[in-house]
N, C-alpha and C positions, 0 to 999 in steps of 0.2 A: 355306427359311431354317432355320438352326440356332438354336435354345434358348439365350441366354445362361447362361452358371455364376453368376453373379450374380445372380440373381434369387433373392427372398423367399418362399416360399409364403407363401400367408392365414393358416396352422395356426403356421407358425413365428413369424409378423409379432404374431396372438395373444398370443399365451404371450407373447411379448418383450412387448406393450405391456401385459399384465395382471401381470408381472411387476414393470414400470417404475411401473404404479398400486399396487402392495403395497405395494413399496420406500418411493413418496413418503406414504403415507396412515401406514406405520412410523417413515417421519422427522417426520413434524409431530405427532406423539403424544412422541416423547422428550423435548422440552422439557419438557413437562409432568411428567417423572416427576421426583420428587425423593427423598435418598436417603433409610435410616429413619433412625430417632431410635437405633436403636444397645441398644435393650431386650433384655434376653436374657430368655427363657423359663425357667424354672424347673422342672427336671422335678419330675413330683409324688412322692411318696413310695409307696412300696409298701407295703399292709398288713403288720402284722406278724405274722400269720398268716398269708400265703399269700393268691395269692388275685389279685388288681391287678386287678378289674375293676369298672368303676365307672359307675354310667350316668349318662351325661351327657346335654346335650341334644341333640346333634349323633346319638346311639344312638336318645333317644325319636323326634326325625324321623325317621328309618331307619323303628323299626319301625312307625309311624304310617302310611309311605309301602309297606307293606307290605299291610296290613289291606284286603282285599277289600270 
């Protein structure tokens, strides 16, 4: 007997149905997202001597996550 062309492998059948669970578990999270409020950022100012670094808190984590 010959092999029909229509057949699925298991590897293909996979991927297609973990594909079709990504798909559906991305659509039921959209409702949820709503949009922002529309706030603009304000860039900070740069010293006036040179220079624009500034440590902030997001730097002390850094180097906190550093420290042996």
């Amino acid at each position: 007997m010959t092999e029909s062309t229509n057949t699925v492998s298991r590897r293909k059948w996979f991927a297609g149905a973990s594909t079709l669970g990504a798909a559906a578990a991305t659509a039921s999270l959209l409702p949820g997202i709503t949009a922002g409020t529309g706030a603009k950022l304000e860039p900070s100012r740069l010293p006036a001597k040179g220079g624009g670094y500034t440590l902030s808190e997001h730097v002390k984590r850094y180097y906190k996550s550093t420290l042996v």
